[in-house]
C-alpha positions as CSV (number, residue, x, y, z in Angstrom):
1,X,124.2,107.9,147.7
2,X,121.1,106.2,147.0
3,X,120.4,106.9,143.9
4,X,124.0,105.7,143.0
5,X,123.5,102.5,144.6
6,X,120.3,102.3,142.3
7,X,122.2,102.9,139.1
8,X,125.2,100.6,139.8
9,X,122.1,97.7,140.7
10,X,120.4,98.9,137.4
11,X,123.2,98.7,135.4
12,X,124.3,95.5,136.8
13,X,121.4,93.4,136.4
14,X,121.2,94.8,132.4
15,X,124.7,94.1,131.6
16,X,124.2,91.0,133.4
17,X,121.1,90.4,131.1
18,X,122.5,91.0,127.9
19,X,125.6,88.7,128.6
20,X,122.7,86.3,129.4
21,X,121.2,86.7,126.2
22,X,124.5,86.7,124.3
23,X,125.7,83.4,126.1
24,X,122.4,81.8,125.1
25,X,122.2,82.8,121.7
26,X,126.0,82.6,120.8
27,X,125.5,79.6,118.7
28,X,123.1,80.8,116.7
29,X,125.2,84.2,116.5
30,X,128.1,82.5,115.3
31,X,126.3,80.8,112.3
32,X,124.8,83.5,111.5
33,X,127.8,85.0,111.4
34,X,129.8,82.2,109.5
35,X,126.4,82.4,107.0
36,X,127.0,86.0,106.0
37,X,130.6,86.1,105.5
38,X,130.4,82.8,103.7
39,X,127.2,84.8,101.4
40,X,129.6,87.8,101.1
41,X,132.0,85.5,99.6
42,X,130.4,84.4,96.7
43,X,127.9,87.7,96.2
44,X,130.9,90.2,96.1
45,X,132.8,89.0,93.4
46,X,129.2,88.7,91.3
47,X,128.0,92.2,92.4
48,X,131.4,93.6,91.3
49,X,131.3,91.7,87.8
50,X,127.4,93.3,87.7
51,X,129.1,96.8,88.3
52,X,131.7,96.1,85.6
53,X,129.3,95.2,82.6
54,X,126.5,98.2,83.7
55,X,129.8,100.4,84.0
56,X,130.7,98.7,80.3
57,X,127.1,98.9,79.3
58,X,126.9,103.2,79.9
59,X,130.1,103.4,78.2
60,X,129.0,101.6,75.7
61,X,125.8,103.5,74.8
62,X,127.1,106.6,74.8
63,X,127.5,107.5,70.7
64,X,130.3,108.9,69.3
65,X,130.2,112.5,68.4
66,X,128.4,111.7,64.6
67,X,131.6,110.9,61.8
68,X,129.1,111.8,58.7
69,X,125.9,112.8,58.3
70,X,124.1,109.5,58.0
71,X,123.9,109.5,61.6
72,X,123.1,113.6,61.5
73,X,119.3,112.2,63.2
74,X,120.5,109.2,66.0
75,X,119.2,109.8,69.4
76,X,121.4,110.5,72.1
77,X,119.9,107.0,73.8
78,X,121.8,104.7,71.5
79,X,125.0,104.3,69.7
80,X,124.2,103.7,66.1
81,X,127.4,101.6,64.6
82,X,128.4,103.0,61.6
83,X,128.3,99.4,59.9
84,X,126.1,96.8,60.9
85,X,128.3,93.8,63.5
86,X,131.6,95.4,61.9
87,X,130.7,94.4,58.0
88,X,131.6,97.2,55.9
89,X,128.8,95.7,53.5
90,X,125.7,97.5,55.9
91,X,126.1,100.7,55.6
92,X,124.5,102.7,58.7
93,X,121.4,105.0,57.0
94,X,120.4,106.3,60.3
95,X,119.0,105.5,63.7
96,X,115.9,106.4,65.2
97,X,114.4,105.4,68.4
98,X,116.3,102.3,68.9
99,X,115.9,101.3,65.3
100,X,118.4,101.6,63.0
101,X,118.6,101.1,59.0
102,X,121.8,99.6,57.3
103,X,122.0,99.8,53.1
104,X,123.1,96.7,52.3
105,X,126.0,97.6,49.6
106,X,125.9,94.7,47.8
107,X,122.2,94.6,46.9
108,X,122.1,97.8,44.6
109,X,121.0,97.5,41.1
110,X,120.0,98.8,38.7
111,X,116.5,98.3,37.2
112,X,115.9,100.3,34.1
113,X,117.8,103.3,32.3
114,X,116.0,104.4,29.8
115,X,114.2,107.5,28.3
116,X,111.2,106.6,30.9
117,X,113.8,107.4,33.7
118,X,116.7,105.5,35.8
119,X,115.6,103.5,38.2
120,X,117.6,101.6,41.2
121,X,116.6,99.4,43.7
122,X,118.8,98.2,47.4
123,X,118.1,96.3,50.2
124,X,117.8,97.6,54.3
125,X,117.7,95.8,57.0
126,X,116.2,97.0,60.0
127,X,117.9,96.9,63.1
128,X,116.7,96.7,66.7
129,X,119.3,97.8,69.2
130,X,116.9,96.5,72.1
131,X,117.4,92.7,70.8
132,X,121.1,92.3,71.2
133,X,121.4,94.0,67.2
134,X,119.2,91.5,65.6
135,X,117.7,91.7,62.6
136,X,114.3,92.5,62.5
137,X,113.2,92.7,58.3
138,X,114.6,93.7,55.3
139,X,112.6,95.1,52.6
140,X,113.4,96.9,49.0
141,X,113.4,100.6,48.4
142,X,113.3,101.8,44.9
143,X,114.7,105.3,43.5
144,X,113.4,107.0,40.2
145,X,115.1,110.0,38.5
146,X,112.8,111.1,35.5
147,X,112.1,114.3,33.5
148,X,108.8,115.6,34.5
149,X,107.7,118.7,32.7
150,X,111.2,119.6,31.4
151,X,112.5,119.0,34.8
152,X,114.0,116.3,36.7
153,X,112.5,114.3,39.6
154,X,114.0,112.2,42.0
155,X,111.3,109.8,43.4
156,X,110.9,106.8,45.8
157,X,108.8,103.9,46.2
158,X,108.2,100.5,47.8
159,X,106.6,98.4,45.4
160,X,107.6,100.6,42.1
161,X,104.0,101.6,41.6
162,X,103.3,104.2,44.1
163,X,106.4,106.5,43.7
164,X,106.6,109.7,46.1
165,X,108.7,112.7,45.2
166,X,111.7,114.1,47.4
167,X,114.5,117.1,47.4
168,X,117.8,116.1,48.0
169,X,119.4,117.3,51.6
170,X,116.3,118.2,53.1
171,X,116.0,116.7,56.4
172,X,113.2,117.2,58.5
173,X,112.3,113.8,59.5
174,X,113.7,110.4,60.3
175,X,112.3,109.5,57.2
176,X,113.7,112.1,55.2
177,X,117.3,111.2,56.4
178,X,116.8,108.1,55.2
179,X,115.6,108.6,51.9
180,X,118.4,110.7,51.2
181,X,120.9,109.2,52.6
182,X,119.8,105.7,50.7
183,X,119.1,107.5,47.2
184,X,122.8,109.3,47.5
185,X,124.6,106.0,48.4
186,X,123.0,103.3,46.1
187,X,122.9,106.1,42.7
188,X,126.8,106.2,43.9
189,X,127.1,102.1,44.3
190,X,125.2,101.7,40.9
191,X,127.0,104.1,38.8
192,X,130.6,104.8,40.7
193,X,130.0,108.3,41.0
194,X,128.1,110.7,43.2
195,X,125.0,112.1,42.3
196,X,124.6,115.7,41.2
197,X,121.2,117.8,40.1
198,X,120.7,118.0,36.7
C-alpha cells in the first residue's frame, strides 16, 4: 500500500510537471507549430518538382539501345543524340566520356581528285554533354585515298601535312570509331555513294 501511494504521488507531481511545462511554453509551441506547416507548404511542392526533373533527368540519361554503329563506342553514362539539338545536319560520330563528335553534313568537300589521290575535308564539332550540349570547338579532319605501292591507302590528317594511315571497320579505340565513321560518311556526302575497297 505504500509503495502505491508513492507511485500515484510520483506520477502525479510528473504529469503535473509536464502540463506545467506545456501550459508555459504553449505559445511558443503553437508557432512553432504554425512555422512548420507554413515551411511544409511551400517546400513540398518544390521538393516534389526536384523529384520530378532528377526522376526526368535518370530517364533521360539512360541511352537507347545503339540504332547504328556510329554510336557502337558511347558509354553507358550518357545518351549520345543521334543528331546534334535535333538538326539532321550534325550527324552523331560517336560519344566518349561525355564528349561527343557530330559531322557536320554540310561542310564536306572535296579538295583534290587527281592522280596524287582524292582528298576530302568536313567539319566536327565537339560536344560536351556536361555543359547543357554546348559546343566546345570545331576543327577540320582531312581524308586521303592514294595508291601507294600499287595499293590503295586510306589516310587521315589534321592540317593535310602529317597524314596517318587507317583500315576501314577496325575499331579498337574511341578514336578509331571516329575516323571511320567520319571517312565513311563524308566520301558518301562528297560523292553520293558509299565507299568500297578498291
Amino acid at each position: 500500500m505504500k509503495y502505491k501511494v508513492l507511485t500515484i504521488l510520483l506520477t502525479t507531481t510528473l504529469v503535473s510537471g509536464a502540463a506545467l511545462a506545456a501550459n508555459n511554453n504553449s505559445k511558443s509551441s503553437i508557432d512553432f507549430a504554425r512555422a512548420q506547416a507554413r515551411s511544409n507548404q511551400i517546400i513540398a511542392p518544390v521538393l516534389e518538382t526536384t523529384r520530378t526533373a532528377v526522376a526526368a533527368h535518370k530517364a533521360a540519361v539512360v541511352p537507347a539501345a545503339p540504332a547504328n554503329d556510329f554510336i557502337g563506342f558511347a558509354d553507358t553514362i550518357y545518351a549520345y543524340p543521334a543528331n546534334y539539338n535535333g538538326q539532321s545536319n550534325f550527324v552523331l560520330l560517336n560519344g566518349y566520356h561525355g564528349v561527343a563528335r557530330y559531322l557536320d553534313k554540310n561542310s564536306a568537300t572535296i579538295i583534290q581528285n587527281d592522280t596524287n589521290g582524292f582528298i576530302f575535308a568536313e567539319n566536327i564539332i565537339i560536344v560536351d554533354m556536361n555543359e547543357n550540349t554546348r559546343i566546345n570547338s570545331t576543327y577540320t579532319q582531312y581524308y586521303r585515298i592514294a595508291k601507294v605501292n600499287g595499293l590503295y591507302e586510306l589516310s587521315s590528317s589534321l592540317d593535310q601535312i602529317n597524314w596517318v594511315t587507317f583500315k576501314l571497320d577496325t575499331e579498337n579505340t574511341s578514336n578509331d570509331q571516329l575516323i571511320n565513321n567520319g571517312f565513311k560518311q563524308g566520301y558518301q556526302l562528297v560523292t553520293g555513294v558509299e565507299y568500297t575497297s578498291h
